[in-house]
N, C-alpha and C positions, 0 to 999 in steps of 0.2 A: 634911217639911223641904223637898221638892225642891215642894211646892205654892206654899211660902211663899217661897222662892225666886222660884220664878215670877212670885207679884204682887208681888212688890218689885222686880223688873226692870224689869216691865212699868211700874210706876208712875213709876219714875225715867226711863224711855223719854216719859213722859206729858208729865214738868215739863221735859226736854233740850228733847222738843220742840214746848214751848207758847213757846218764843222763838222760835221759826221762824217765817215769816212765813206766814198763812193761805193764800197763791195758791201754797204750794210744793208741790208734788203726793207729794214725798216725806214731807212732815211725815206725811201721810194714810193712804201706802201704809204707812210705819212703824209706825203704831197700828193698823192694819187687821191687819197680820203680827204683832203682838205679840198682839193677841186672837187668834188665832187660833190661836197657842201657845198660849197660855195655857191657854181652851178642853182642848186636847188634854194638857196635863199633869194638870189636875184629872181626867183621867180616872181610873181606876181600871186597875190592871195586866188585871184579869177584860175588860175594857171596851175596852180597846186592841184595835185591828187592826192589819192589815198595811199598810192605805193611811193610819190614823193614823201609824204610822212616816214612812211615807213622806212624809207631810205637815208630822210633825214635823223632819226632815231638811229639805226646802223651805224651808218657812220660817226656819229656823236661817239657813239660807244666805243665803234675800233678806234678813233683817233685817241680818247683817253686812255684807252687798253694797249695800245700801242709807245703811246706817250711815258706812260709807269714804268713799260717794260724799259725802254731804250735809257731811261735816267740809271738806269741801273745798269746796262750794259754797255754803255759807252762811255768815251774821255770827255765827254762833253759836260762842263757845271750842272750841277742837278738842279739850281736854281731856277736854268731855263726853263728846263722841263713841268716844273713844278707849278712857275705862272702860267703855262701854258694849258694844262691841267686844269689851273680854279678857270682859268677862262672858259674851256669850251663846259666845265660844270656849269657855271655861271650861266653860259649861253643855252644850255640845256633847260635849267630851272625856271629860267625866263619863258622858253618855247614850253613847258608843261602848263606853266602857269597861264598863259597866253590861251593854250588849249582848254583849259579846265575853265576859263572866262567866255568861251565863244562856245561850250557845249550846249547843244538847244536841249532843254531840260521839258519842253512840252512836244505833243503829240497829238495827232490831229483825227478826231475822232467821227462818225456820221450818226446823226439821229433825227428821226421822220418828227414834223410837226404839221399842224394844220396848213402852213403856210406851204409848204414843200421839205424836201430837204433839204440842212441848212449843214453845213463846215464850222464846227466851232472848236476852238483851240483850246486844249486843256491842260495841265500837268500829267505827268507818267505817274506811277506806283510811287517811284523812288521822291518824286518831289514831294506829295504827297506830306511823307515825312520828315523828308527835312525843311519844308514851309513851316510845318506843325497847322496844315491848314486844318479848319475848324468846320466838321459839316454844320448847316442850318439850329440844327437842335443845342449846338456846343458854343452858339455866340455871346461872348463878352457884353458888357456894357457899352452902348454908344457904336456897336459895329453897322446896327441898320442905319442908323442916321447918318455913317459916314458913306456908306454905299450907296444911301438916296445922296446925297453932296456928289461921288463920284458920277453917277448915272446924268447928275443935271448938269456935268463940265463934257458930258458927250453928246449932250441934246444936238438936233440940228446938224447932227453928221459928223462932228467933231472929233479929231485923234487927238489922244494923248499920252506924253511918257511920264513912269513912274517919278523922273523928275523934278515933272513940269507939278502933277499932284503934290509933290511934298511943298513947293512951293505957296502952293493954292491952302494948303494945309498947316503948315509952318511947324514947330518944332513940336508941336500937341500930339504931333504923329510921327512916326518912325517908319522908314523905309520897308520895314521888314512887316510891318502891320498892313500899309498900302496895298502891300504884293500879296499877302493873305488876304486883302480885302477884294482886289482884281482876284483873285484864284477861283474864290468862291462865286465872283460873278459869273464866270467863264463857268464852272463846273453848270450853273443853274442855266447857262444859256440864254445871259442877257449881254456879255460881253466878249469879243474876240480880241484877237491879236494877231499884228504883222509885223514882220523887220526881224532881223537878228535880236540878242540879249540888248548888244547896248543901244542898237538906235528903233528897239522895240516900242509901238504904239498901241494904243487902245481905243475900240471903238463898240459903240451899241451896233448887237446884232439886230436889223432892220426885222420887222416881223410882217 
């Protein structure tokens, strides 16, 4: 969807500005920055880099910046200009939001146990506080008993996602309690994690 998004922007960018007058340097730079988004959205998420981000950002920006200016310098209806405008905003707030959904907000830490050393997944500094997770000595009512619950749904090798728990759990619990409750397991070293944010799972660390 966000492919086909792209060449219809692009294309509607093509006809704004085939009424432009040929000597306007802007008409040029506009289609020039619009392939060249373009380009970078048909990539593939496997295929992206970090300088395609950054390229995608760039361009986003010139093409707005570019856009404001020419509504104002040229015979051309300003109206064009203007949807064209909330659009690639639009497309922009989407691609932040997009980004700020798939930031991996944990980090992966090494600590010696009897067994060897073990890989276990934890939150950063910054998660920390926006979880509001709760060390050991600051637990609520009923939070061990839902952590013995969570531990007996990984018995036996078993993954699971924060999902699949609120299900298991029903409305008594709150997504946002779940994931403070996995936090803490993880910090104590009885539970990891694999996958990205959304198709992230949970499993007992084997000891």
């Amino acid at each position: 969807m966000e492919k086909e998004s792209i060449e219809k922007l692009t294309e509607t960018l093509y006809r704004v500005t085939e009424r432009m007058d040929d000597r306007e340097a802007l008409k040029w730079k506009l289609r020039e920055r619009a392939l060249e988004l373009g380009d970078i959205y048909r990539k593939t998420e496997r295929d992206l880099t970090i300088r395609d981000e950054e390229n995608r950002a760039r361009a986003l920006a010139s093409i707005i910046s570019m856009l404001e200016l020419a509504s104002s310098t040229t015979y051309v209806a300003r109206i064009n200009f203007d949807v064209l405008v909330r659009e690639y905003r639009l497309l922009n707030e989407e691609k932040k939001e997009e980004k700020s959904e798939k930031e991996e907000p944990l980090v992966r830490i090494r600590y010696a146990s009897l067994g060897g050393d073990k890989i276990v997944v934890m939150p950063s500094p910054a998660e920390f506080e926006k979880n509001e997770i709760l060390m050991p000595q600051e637990r609520g009512d009923g939070q061990a008993e839902r952590q013995k619950r969570i531990l007996a749904c990984l018995e036996n090798g078993n993954s699971i996602s924060i999902g699949e728990l609120m299900q298991i759990f029903g409305s008594q619990v709150s997504e946002k309690t779940i994931q403070r409750d996995l936090n803490d397991l993880m910090i104590r070293g009885s539970v990891k994690a694999a996958g990205d944010k959304r198709w992230r799972k949970y499993s007992i660390i084997a000891s």
